[in-house]
N, C-alpha and C positions, 0 to 999 in steps of 0.2 A: 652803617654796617651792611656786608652783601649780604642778603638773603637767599639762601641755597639752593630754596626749591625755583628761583628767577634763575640761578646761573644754570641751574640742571635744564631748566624751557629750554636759556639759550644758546646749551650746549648741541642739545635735542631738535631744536632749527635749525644750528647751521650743519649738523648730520643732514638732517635729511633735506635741507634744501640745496645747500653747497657740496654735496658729497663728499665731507670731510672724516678724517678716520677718527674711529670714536677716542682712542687713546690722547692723540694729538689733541683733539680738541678738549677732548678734559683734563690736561695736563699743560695743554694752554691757560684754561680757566681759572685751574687753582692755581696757579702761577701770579696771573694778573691780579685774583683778587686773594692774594696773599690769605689762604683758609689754612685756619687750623688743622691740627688732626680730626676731629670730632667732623667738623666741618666738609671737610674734602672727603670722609669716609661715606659721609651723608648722600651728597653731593654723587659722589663716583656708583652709593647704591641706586639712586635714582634712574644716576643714567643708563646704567648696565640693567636695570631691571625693567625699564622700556624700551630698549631695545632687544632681550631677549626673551621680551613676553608679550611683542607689540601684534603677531596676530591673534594670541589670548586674549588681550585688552580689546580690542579691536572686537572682539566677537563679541565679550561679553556689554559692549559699549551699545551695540545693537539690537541687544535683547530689553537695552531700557529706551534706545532712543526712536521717537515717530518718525525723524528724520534718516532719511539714508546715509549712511556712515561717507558714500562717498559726496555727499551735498553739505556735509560739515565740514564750515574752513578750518584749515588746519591748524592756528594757534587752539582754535577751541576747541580740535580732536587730542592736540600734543595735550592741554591743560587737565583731559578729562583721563587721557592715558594716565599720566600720572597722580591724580588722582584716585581713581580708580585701582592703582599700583599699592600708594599707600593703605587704603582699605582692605584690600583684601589679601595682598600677598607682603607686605610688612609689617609685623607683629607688634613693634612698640610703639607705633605711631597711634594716639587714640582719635577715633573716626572724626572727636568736632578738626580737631586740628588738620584731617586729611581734605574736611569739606571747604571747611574757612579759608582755611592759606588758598584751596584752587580758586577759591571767588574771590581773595583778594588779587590772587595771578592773574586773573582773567580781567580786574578792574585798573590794573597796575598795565595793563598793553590794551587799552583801551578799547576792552571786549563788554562792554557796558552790557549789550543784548544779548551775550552770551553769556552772562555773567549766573541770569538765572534758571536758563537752561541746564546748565554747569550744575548748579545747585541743584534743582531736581533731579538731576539721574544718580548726581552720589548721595543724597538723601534717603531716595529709593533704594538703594543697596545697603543701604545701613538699616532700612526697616524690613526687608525683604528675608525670610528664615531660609529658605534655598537663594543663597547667592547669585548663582549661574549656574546653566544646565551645558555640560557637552557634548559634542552631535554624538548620534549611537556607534555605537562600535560598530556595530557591523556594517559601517562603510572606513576599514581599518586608517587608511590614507585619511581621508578627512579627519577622524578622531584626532591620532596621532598629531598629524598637523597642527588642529587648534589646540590641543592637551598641551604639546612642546614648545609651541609658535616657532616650526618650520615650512615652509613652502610643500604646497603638494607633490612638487614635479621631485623634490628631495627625498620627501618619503617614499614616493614610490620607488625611486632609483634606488633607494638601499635596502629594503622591504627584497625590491628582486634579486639585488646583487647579492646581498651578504644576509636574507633573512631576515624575519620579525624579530628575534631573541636579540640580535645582534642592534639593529637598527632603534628599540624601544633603547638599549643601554647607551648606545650614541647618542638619540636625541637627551636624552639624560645628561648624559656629559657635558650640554651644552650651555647648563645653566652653573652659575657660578663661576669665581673667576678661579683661573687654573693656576697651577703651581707655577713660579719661579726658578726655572732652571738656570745655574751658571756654568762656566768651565772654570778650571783652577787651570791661572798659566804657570806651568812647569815651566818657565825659563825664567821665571822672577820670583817664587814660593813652590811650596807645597800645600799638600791639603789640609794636615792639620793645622799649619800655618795659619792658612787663611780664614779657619775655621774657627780660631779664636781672635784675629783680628777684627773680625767680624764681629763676634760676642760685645767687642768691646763697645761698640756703635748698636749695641740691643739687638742684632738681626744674626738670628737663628741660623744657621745651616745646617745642612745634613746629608750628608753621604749616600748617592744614589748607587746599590748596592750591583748592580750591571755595569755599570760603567765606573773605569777606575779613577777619574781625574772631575768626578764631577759632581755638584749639591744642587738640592734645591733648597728657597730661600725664605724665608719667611720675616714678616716686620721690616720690610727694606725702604718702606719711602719711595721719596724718589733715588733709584739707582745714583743717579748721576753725582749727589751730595756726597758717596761715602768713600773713603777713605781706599779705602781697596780696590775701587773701582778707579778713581783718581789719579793712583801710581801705576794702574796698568795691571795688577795680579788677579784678573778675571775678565770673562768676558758673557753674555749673557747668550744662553743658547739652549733650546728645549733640549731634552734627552734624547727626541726621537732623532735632529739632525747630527747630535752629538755621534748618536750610532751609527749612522749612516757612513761618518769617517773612520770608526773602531773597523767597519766591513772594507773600508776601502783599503786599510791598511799602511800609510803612507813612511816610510824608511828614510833614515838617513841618506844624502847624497842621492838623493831619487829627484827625477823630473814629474813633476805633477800640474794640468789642465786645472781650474777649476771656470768652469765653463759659461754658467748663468753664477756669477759668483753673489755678486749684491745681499747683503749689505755687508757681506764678509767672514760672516762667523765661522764656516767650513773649514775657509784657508786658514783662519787661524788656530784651528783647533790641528789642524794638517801639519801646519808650521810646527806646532810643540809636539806634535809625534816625530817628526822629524827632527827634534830637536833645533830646528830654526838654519839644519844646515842642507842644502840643497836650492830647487830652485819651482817656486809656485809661481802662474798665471793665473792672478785671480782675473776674469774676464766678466765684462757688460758693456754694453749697448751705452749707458748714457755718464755724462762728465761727473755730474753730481752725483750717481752713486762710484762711480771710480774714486772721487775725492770721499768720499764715505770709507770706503775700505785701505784705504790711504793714512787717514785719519787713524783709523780703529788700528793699524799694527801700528803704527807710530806710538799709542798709547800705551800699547802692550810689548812694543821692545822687540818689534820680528821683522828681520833685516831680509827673510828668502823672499816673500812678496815682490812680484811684480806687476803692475795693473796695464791692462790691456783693450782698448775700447776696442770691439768688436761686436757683432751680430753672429748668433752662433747657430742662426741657421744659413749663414751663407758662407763662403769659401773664399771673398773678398782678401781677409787677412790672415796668410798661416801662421801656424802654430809648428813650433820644433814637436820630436816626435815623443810620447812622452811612457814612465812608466804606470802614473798612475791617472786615470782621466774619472771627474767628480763632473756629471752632466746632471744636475738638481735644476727641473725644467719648469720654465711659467706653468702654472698650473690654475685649476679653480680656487684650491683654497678651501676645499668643503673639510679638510682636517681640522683647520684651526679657527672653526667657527666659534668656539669660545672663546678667541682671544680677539676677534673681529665681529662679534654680532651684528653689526651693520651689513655684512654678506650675504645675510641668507637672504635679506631682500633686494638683493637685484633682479633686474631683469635680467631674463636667459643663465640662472645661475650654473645652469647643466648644458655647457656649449657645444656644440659641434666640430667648430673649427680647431677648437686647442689639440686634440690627439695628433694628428696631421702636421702640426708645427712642431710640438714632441718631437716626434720621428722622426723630422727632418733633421731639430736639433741634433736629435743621438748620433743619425746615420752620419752626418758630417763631421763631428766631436771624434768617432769611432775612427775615422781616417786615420789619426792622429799617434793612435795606442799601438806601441811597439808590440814585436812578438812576445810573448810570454807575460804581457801586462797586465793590467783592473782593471775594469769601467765598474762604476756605480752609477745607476740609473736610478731617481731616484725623484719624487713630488711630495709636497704636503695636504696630499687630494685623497678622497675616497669615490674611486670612480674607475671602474675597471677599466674603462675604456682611456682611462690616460697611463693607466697603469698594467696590471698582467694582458691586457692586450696587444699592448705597444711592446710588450717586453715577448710575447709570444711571435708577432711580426717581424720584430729584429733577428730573434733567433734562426726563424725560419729563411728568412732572407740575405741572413751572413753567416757561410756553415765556417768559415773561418774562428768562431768566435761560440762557446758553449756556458752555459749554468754552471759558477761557483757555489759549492754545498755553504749554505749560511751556517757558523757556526753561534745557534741561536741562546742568550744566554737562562739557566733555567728557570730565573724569573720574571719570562716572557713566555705568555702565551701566544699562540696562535686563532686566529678567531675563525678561520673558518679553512679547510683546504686546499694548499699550494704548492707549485713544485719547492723542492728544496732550494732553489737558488732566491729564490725570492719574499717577499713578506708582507702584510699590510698590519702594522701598527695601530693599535686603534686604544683610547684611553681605560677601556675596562679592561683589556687582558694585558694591557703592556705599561699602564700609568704615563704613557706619553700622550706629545698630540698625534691626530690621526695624520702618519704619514706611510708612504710606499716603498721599498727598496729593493731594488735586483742589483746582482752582481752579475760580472761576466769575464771571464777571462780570453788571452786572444792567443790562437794554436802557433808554436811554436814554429 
């Protein structure tokens, strides 16, 4: 029989040593080792809960160890993470079981010498009346950091961008896993259709009251098993990209770009505004995700779709002229760090180069939008500088083209002050993930 907290290690090494994404690979794992429910809930809280507590763990690892955190190999830092994980931030687990199972783990990958080290420092925490101490507040950044386990160079950037009020509720949001957004395809159901189709397979849905065609989901498994997903009548997609298309507006017999399209969910949400009649370029750069979006309308019955390998910062391969242009550009990704907790630890999380290639993106994409047209501009980043900056630069640089007043719906907030044409989504005032969006319209 697997034992969970071995596949959680070795979901946890080959994160961080093959840089694989944390979903894939734990949806690999319980796949191959065919886990129950109980099992794979286990299993998934392990992993997620080392990775979005790994510079907490990591502090608190140091406060028991003589050894330097960075002179400890790494199966016997992964073993002590979660261990460490178990005792203090898992409630039902009781402490012999959090200490035994890591010194069986550590004796099962043949950490003999670690085995007892291992044992002393979760020993020590389990006699210890103050658990762990965290650094003083009054060096905000640092707290913050090891309190949330995000990177400094993150807190800082959002501390300055959007405020401590704002920035303490973000890092907040980071923990736990986030809601399950779908889209209902109106070319194959409706919503209350699918709302009880769905019942029938035990997975809850529910009516996201901003957006008219769309639930979030709850008790789903794997997606891919159910019934509705199967025939095509959904397709999976957060709220915040969902809206991004409600702004863009897309019409019958309209021409519409979709520019960094990958992995496709825009164009298909675009397709059933347009009721699947007119003509979408979902466009990328590479074959495999082309046959990804390829794939996904074939599943879902949308015949406007046309895929087009392209580079959308170069001019290599035109585009007809279009009415509606969706430019949702590589980004950081600092939005959807709860659904990627492997993120926050990279190196250079807050780049340089990305805004620059943004831009380029847009200004090229922009070529394309008849008079009187849309562009959505649009990331899943929190970073001004990919975002109201880029969209302040373009403006100023194409007087051809002006701010569409967002028409915001009222149960969204705003988190902090921006022109009218634009927005930044963020998970407390709007229940999406953190995403950006400007509109723009082009003078007649």
């Amino acid at each position: 029989m697997s034992n969970p907290r071995n596949i959680a290690f070795n979901v946890l090494m080959k994160i961080e040593q093959d840089n694989a994404y944390s979903n894939i690979a734990l949806n690999n794992a319980i796949r191959e080792n065919k886990l129950s429910g109980l099992d794979s809930s286990f299993v998934s809280a392990l992993v997620y809960g080392v990775l979005e507590r790994k510079i907490t763990l990591d502090y608190i690892i140091k406060q028991y160890s003589k050894i330097p955190l960075r002179k400890i190999e790494l199966k016997t830092k992964m073993i002590l993470r979660l261990g460490v994980l178990q005792l203090l931030f898992m409630d039902k687990i009781p402490e012999s079981a959090a200490v035994n199972e890591s010194v069986n783990l550590a004796k099962k990958h043949k950490l003999q010498k670690s085995s007892g080290f291992i044992n002393g420092i979760l020993r020590s925490i389990t006699r210890a009346e103050e658990k762990y101490r965290l650094p003083d507040k009054s060096d905000k950044v640092l707290y913050y950091s090891v309190k949330y386990s995000a990177p400094q160079e993150l807190v800082r950037l959002w501390i300055n961008s959007y405020g401590e009020l704002n920035t303490e509720q973000l890092l907040l949001s980071l923990s736990g896993r986030p809601k399950i957004c779908a889209r209902v395809n109106t070319l194959k159901t409706d919503k209350n259709s699918l709302i009880a189709e769905l019942a029938k397979e035990n997975v809850t849905a529910e009516e996201i009251p901003f957006l008219k065609n769309a639930v979030s989901l709850t008790g789903t498994g794997s997606i891919e098993r159910l019934s509705a997903y199967k025939s095509g009548k959904l397709h999976i997609q957060d709220a915040s990209s969902q809206l991004c298309v409600d702004f863009l507006s897309p019409k019958p017999r309209e021409v519409m770009l979709d520019i960094c399209s990958a992995p496709g969910g825009k164009s298909f949400t675009a397709a059933q505004y347009m009721s699947d009649r007119g003509k979408i370029f979902a466009c990328d750069l590479y074959d495999h995700k082309l046959k990804l979006i390829g794939d996904g309308a074939k599943r879902l019955g949308i015949h406007s779709i046309v895929t087009l390998k392209r580079d959308g910062a170069s001019s290599d391969v035109p585009l007809p002229l279009a009415d509606k242009i969706l430019c949702d550009v590589p980004c950081s990704g600092l939005g959807i760090l709860s659904r990627k907790p492997e993120i926050r630890y990279k190196d250079n999380i807050i780049t340089d180069d990305l805004p620059d290639l943004q831009y380029k993106i847009l200004c090229q994409s922009a070529r394309y939008l008849a008079n009187g047209g849309r562009l959505v501009y649009s990331t899943c980043t929190l970073n001004p500088a990919e975002n109201n900056k880029n969209t302040q630069r373009f403006l100023e640089e194409h007087p051809d083209f002006y701010g569409i007043k967002l028409a915001i719906p009222p149960q969204i907030n705003r988190a902090f002050e921006e022109n009218d044409y634009e927005i930044t989504l963020m998970p407390h005032t709007a229940g999406t993930d953190g995403f950006y969006i400007a509109v723009f319209g082009k003078k007649v």
